[in-house]
C-alpha positions, 0 to 999 in steps of 0.5 A: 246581602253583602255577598251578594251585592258584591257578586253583583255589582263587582261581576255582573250576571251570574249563574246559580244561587246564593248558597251555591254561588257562596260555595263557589266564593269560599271553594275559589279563596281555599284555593288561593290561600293554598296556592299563596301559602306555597308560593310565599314559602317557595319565594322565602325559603327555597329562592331565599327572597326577603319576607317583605318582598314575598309579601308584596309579591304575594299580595299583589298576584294574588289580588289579581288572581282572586278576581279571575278565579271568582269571575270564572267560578261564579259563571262556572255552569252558564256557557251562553253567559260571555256572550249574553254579556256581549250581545248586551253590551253590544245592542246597548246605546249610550250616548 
C-alpha cells in the first residue's frame, strides 16, 4: 500500500503493475547508490574534497536525481503517457 500510494500521489499515472513497478523503484535506487557511492569516492579521494562536503553534495543530486530516474522508470513502457498527461491537464477547467 505505501508503495503505492507513493507512486501515485508523487508521480501521477503510471504504467504496469504493482510488482513491476516496485521492481522498477528497487532497479532505479540500485543505480543511484552505485552511482552515489562512486560519485562520493571521486569527490573524497581523488578531487581531495572534504567528507562533509562530498556528503552534501552528494545528498543533494542525488535527491533530484532519484526523482527523474523513478518518474522515467515507472512511465517506462506507455509512449502515449506524457501526453495523456498533457491532454488531461490541458481539457481540465479550474476555476
Amino acid at each position: 500500500v505505501r508503495h503505492s500510494s507513493h507512486r501515485y500521489l508523487v508521480f501521477g499515472r503510471y504504467v504496469g503493475g504493482y510488482w513491476r513497478s516496485l521492481g522498477r523503484m528497487y532497479t532505479g535506487y540500485s543505480i543511484i547508490i552505485m552511482l552515489s557511492t562512486m560519485f562520493n569516492y571521486i569527490m573524497t579521494k581523488k578531487l581531495d574534497v572534504g567528507h562533509y562536503v562530498a556528503w552534501v553534495v552528494t545528498l543533494l543530486w542525488t535527491g533530484i536525481v532519484n526523482y527523474f530516474i523513478l518518474k522515467k522508470l515507472w512511465s517506462f513502457g506507455d509512449k502515449d503517457t506524457d501526453q495523456k498527461v498533457k491532454d488531461e491537464k490541458e481539457n481540465s477547467t479550474l476555476p
